[in-house]
C-alpha positions as a Markdown table, in Angstrom:
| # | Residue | x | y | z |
|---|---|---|---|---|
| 1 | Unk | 15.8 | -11.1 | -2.0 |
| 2 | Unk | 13.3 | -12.0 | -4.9 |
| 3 | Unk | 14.2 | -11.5 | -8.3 |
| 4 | Unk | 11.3 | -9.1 | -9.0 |
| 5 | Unk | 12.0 | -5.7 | -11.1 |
| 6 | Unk | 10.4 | -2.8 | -10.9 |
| 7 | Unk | 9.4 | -1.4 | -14.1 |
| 8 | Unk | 10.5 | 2.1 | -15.2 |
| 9 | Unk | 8.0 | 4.9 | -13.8 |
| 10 | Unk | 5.8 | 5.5 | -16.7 |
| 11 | Unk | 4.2 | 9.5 | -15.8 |
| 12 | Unk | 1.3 | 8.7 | -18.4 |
| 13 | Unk | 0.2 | 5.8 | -16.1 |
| 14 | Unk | 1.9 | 5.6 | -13.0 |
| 15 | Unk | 1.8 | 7.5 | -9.8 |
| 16 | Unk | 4.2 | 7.6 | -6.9 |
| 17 | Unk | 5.2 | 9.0 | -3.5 |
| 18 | Unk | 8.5 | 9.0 | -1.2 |
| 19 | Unk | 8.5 | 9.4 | 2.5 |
| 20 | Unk | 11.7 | 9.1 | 4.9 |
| 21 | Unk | 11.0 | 7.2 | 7.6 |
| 22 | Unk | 12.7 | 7.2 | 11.2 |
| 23 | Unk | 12.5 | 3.4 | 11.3 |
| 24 | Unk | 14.3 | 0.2 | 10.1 |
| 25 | Unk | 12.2 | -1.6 | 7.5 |
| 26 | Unk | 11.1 | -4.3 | 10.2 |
| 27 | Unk | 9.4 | -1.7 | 12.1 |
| 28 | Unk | 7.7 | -1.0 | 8.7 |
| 29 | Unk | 6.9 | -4.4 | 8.0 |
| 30 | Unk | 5.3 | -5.0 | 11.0 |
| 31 | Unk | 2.7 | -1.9 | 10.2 |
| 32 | Unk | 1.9 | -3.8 | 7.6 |
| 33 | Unk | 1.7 | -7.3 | 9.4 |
| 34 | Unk | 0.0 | -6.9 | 12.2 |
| 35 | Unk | -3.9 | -5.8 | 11.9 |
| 36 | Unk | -4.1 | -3.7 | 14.9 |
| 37 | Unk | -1.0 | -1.6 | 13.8 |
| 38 | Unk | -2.2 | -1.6 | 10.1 |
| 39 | Unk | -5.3 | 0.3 | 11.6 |
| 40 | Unk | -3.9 | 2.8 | 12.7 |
| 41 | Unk | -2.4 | 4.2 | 9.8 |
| 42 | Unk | -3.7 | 3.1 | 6.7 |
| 43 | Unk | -6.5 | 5.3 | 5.7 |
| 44 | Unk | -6.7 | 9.2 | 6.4 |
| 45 | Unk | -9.0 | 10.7 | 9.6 |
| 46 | Unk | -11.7 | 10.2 | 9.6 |
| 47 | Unk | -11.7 | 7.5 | 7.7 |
| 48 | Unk | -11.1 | 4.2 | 9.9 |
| 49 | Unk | -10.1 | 0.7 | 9.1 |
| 50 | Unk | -12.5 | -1.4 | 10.3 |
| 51 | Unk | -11.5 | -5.1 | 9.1 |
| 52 | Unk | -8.0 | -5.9 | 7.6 |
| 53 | Unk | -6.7 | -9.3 | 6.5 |
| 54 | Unk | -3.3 | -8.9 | 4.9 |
| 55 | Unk | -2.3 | -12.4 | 4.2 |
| 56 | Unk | 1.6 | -11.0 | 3.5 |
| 57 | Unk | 2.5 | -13.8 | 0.7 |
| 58 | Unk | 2.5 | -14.5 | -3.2 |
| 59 | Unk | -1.1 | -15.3 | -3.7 |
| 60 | Unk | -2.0 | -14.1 | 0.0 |
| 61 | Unk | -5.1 | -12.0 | 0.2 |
| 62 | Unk | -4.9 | -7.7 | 0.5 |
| 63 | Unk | -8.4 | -7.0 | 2.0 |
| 64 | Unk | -9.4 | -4.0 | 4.1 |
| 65 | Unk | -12.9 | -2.2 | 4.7 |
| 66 | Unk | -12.8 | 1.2 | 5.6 |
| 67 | Unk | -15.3 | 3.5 | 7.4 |
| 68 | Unk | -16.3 | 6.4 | 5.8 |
| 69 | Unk | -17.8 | 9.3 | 8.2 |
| 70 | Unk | -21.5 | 8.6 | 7.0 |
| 71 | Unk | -20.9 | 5.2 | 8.4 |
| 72 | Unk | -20.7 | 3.9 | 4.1 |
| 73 | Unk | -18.4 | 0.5 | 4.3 |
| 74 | Unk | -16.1 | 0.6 | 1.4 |
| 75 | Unk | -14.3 | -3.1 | 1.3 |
| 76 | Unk | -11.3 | -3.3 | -0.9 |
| 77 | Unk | -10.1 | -6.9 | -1.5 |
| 78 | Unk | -7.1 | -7.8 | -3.5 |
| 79 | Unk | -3.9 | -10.4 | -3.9 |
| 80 | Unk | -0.3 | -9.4 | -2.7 |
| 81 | Unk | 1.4 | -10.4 | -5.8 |
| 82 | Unk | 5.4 | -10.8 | -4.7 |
| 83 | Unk | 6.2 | -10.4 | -1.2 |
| 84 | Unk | 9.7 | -9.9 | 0.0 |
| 85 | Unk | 9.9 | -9.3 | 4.1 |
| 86 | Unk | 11.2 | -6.9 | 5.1 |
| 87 | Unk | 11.5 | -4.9 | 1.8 |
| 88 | Unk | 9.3 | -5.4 | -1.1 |
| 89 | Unk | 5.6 | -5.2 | -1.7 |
| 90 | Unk | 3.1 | -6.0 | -4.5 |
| 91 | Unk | -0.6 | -6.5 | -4.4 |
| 92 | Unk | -2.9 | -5.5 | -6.7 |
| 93 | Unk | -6.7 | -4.7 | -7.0 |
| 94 | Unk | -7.1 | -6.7 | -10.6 |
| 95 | Unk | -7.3 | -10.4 | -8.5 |
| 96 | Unk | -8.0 | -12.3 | -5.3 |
| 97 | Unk | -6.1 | -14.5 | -3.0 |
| 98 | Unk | -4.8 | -17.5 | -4.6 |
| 99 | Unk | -4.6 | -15.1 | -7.6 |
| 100 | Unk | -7.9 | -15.5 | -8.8 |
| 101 | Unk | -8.8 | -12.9 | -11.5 |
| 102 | Unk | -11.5 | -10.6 | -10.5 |
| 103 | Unk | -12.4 | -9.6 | -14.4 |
| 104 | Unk | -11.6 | -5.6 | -13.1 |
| 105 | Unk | -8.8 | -3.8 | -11.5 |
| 106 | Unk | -7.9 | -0.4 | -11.1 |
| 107 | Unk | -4.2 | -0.6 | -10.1 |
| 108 | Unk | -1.0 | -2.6 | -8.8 |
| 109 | Unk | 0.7 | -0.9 | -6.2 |
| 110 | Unk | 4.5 | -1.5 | -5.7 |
| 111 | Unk | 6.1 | -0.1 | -2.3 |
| 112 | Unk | 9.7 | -1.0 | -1.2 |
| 113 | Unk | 11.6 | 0.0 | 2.1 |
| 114 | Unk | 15.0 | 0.7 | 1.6 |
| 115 | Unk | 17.3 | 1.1 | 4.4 |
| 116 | Unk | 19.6 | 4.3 | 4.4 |
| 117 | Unk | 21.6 | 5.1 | 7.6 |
| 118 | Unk | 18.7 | 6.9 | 9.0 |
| 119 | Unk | 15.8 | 4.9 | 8.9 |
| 120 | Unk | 13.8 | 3.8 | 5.6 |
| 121 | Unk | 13.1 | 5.1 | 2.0 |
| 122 | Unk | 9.6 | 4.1 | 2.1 |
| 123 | Unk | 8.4 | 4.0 | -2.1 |
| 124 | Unk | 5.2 | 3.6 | -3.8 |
| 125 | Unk | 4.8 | 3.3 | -7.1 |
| 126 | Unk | 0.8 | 2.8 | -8.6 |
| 127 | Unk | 0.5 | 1.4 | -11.6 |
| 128 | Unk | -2.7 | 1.7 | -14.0 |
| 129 | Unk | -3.7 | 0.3 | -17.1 |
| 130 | Unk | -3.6 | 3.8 | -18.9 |
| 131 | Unk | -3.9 | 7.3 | -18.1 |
| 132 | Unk | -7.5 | 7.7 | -18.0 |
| 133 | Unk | -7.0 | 5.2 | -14.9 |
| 134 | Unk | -4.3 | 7.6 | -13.7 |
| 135 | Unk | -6.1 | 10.9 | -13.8 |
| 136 | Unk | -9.1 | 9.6 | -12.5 |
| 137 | Unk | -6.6 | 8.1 | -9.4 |
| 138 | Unk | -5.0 | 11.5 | -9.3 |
| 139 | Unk | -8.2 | 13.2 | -9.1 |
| 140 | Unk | -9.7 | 10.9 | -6.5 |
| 141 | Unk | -6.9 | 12.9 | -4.1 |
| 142 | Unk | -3.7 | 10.4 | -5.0 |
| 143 | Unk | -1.2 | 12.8 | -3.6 |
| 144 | Unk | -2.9 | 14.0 | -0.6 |
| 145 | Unk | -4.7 | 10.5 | 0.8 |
| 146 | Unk | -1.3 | 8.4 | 0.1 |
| 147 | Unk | 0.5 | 10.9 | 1.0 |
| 148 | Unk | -1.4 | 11.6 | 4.2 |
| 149 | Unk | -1.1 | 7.6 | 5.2 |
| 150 | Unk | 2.5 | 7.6 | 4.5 |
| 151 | Unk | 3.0 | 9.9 | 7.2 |
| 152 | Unk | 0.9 | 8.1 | 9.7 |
| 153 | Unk | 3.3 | 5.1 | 8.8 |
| 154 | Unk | 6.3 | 7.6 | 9.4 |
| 155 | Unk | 4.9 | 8.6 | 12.6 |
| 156 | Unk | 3.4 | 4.9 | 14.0 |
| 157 | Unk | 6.5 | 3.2 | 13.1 |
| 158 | Unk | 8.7 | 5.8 | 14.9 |
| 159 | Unk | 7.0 | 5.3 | 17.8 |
| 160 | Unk | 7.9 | 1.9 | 17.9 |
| 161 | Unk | 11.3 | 2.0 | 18.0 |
């Protein structure tokens, strides 16, 4: 287990969600791992995943590009920041693999996956550089998108076993 803390929730500039999950955090993990999984859950309907490359180490590179229903392709690339299988998760938006700075970010997203004796406490916690960052996060549907995703998750890695 790495050494990493997470930092106090902040409401001014943070965001976060919570969803049970019926699965042990290697079912998770492997959501996350394995592209054609990662698919299937990551984005709200319609919305589609199109091209993922999760490179799940420090420095590794967090890049997806999603599908919007117009056929617009948004890529998102970004740099998991700590990685701790099966358990811990940090990537942010603000650099590139190999932690290369991008000069702009709009968040760092922290998720861990606690076991409990019925599956996984599955957290994220978004972090922004104030709260204009957050509102404008909040706004952009936060709650409902995340949200939404995390239940996919729930429901994906259930199936799994």
């Amino acid at each position: 287990m790495t050494d990493f803390q997470i930092p106090p929730f902040d409401p001014a500039r943070d965001l976060s969600l919570e969803q049970h999950i019926k699965a042990r955090p290697e079912t998770i993990w492997r959501c996350w791992a394995e592209p054609e999984l990662f698919k299937q859950w990551f984005t709200p309907k319609p919305v589609e995943v199109t091209r993922v490359d999760n490179d799940l180490r420090p420095g590794g590179r967090a890049f997806t590009e999603m599908k919007l229903p117009d056929g617009t392709l948004m890529p998102n690339d970004g740099c998991f920041v700590v990685v701790d299988a099966p358990r811990l998760i940090v990537m942010t938006d603000s650099m590139t693999q190999g932690f290369r700075p991008t000069g702009q970010g709009f968040m760092t997203a922290i998720i861990t996956l606690t076991p409990d004796d019925a599956g996984t406490l599955y957290r994220v916690q978004v972090l922004h550089a104030g709260p204009d960052a957050r509102e404008r996060h909040e706004k952009m549907g936060f709650h409902d998108g995340w949200g939404t995703t995390a239940r996919q998750l729930a429901d994906l890695a259930a199936s799994l076993g």
